[in-house]
N, C-alpha and C positions, 0 to 999 in steps of 0.2 A: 504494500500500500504506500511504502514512504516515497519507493522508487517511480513510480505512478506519478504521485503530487510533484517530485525532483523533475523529469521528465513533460511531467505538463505545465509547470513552472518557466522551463527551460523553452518550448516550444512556444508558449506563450509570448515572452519575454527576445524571441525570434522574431515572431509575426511582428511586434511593437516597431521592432525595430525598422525591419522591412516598410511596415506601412510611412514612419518616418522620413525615410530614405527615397519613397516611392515621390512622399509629398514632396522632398524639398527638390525632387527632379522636375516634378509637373510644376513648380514655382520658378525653376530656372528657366524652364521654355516657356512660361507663357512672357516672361521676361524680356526673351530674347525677341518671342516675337513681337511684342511690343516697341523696343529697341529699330525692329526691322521697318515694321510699320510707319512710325516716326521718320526714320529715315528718309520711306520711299511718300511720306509727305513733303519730307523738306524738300528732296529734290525735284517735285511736282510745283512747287511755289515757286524755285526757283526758276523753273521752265519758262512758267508765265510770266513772271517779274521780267524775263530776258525779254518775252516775247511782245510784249507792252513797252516796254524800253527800245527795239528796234521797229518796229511799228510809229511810235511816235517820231524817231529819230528821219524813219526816212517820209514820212510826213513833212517833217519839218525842212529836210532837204527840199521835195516835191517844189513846197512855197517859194524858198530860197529861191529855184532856179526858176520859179513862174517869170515871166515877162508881162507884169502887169506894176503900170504906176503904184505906188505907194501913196495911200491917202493920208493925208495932213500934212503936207508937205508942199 
């Protein structure tokens, strides 16, 4: 009977651990993916922020080279 309780103690005291071990794994990847995610926002803002910055830029070329008077002058 003593062997029994040692034994199921021991297995117990296994499972604990595992489940532990299990959690701090599924806590590292939801991390990571979080980590990932972030990332592949920023470099989504940055696309746009490019693409609004050359957009304006040759806009504003477009005007430059218009050939039209300049009013108030």
């Amino acid at each position: 009977m003593t062997w029994f309780l040692i034994v199921a103690l021991a297995v117990t005291a296994l499972l604990a651990l595992l489940a532990v071990l299990a959690l701090v794994a599924f806590q590292y990847d939801e991390a990571e993916f979080e980590q990932a995610r972030i990332d592949w926002e920023v470099r989504a803002a940055e696309r746009r922020l490019h693409n609004i910055a050359r957009d304006s830029f040759q806009s504003m070329l477009e005007e430059a080279r218009a050939d039209r008077p300049v009013r108030g002058r």
